[in-house]
N, C-alpha and C positions, 0 to 999 in steps of 0.2 A: 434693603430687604423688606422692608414697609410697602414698598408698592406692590412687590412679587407676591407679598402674604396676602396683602389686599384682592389681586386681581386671581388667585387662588381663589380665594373666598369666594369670590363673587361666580365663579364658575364654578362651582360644586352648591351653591345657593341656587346655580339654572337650572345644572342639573336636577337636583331633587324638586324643584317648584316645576320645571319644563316635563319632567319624567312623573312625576306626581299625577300632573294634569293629565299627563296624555295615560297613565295607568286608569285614572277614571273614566276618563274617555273609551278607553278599551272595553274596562266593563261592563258601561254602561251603555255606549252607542253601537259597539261589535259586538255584544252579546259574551261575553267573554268571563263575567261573571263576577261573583260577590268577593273571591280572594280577589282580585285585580283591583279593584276598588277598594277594598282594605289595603293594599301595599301602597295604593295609590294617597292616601289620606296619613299613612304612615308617614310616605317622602314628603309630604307635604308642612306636617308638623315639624320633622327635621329642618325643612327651610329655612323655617321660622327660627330654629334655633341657631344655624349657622351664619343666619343675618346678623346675630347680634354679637358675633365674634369678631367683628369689623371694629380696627383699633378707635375711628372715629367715633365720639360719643354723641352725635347728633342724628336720632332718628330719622327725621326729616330728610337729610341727607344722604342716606345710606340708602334707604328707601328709591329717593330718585333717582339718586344714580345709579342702581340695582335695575330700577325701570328701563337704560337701557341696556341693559347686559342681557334683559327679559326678551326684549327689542331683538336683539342679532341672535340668541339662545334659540330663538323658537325657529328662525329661520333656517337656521343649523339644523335643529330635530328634525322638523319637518321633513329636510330633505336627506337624513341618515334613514330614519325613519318611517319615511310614509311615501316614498322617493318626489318630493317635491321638488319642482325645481323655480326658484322666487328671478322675476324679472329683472332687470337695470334697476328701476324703480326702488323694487324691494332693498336693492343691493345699495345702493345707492341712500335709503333711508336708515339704515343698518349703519352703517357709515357715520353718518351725522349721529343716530342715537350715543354711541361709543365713543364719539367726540363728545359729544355732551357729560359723559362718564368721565371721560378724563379732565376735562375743566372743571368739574363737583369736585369732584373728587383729590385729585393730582394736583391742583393748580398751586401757585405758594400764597400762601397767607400770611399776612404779617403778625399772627397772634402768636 
């Protein structure tokens, strides 16, 4: 159940950091306004709190390996989102970040 909490976490941390971003984005590049930007800065502080709910107590590590959940997360939004649609390439590097997630992360340790 450690993994499932973890990869929880980690997806509710893209959410508000990926939704965050793009709420500021909206206000501020669509013209959309000053609430969107506050809601957007709201999700953003939560981020930060839900990262630290991660059983692991190594900054450092939670941090990179978040980085690629950031990695595949945005290319997700993007395309629910803004209807992006990310090449082989993208897809394919998306891929690799999430392998790198679960080797940080998952791997076994002998501590």
């Amino acid at each position: 159940m450690t993994v499932a909490r973890s990869v929880l976490l980690f997806v509710l941390a893209a959410i508000l950091e990926i939704g965050g971003a793009w709420l500021v984005w909206q206000g501020t590049r669509e013209s959309r306004g000053w609430a969107w930007i506050g809601a957007g800065v709201v999700a953003l502080g939560a981020y930060g709190f839900v990262a630290t709910l991660q059983q692991d107590a190594h900054f450092g590590r939670i941090l990179a390996a978040y980085g690629g959940v950031f990695v595949a997360g945005s290319l997700i939004w993007g395309m629910v989102m803004d209807g992006y649609r990310p090449d082989r390439f993208d897809v394919i590097g998306a891929l690799i970040c999430l392998a790198g997630v679960a080797v940080i992360m998952y791997a076994p340790r002998g501590h």
